[in-house]
N, C-alpha and C positions, 0 to 999 in steps of 0.2 A: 714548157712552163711560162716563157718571157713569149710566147707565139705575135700574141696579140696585143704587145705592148710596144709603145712608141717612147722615143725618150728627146727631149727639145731643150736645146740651148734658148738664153734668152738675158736682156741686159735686165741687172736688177733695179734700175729706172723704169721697169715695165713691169715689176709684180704686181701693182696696183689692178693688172688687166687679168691676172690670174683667178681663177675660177674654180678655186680648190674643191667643193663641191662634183665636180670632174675630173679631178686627179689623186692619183695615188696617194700622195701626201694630203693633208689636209692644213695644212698652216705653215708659211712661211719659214720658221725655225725647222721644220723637215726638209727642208732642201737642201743638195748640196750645191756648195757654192765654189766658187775658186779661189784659187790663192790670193790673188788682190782682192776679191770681194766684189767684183764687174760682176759676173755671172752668175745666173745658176740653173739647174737642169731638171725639169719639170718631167712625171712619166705619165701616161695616159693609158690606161687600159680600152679595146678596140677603136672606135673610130676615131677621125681628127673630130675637135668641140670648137663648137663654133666660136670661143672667147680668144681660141687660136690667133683670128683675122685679127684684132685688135690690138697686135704683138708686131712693132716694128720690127724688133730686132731678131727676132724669132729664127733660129738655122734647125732644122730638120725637117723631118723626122728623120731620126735614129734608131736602130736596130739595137738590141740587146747587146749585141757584140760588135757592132760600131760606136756604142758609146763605151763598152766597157774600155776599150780602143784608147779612143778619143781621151779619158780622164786618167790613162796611164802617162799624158805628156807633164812637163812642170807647172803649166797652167793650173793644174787641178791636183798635183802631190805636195 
């Protein structure tokens, strides 16, 4: 079901770069974010999109179950 899905951390000083158009969410308030409010984790279904590059802060790609992973620390509960 998640096969083809990538999942990307990202500082939220760099939403402005996001391309919802090509991501699963389509607006800002559908992110999750982290506990301080720094972050938040964008999903893409197949390929990387090219709005990607324009993302300094940008860590992945993530696996379905590297992120579910990853959002079980305190950063993100």
């Amino acid at each position: 079901m998640f096969e083809n899905r990538k999942y990307y951390i990202l500082n939220i000083l760099d939403k402005d770069h996001i391309n919802f158009s090509e991501t699963i969410h389509k607006e800002f308030d559908g992110l999750r974010k982290s506990k301080d409010g720094t972050k938040c984790i964008i999903k893409i279904e197949g390929s990387p999109k090219g709005f990607l590059n324009n993302i300094n802060s940008l860590e992945g790609p993530f696996s379905h179950s590297q992120i579910r992973s990853i959002i079980q620390n305190n950063e993100w509960q």
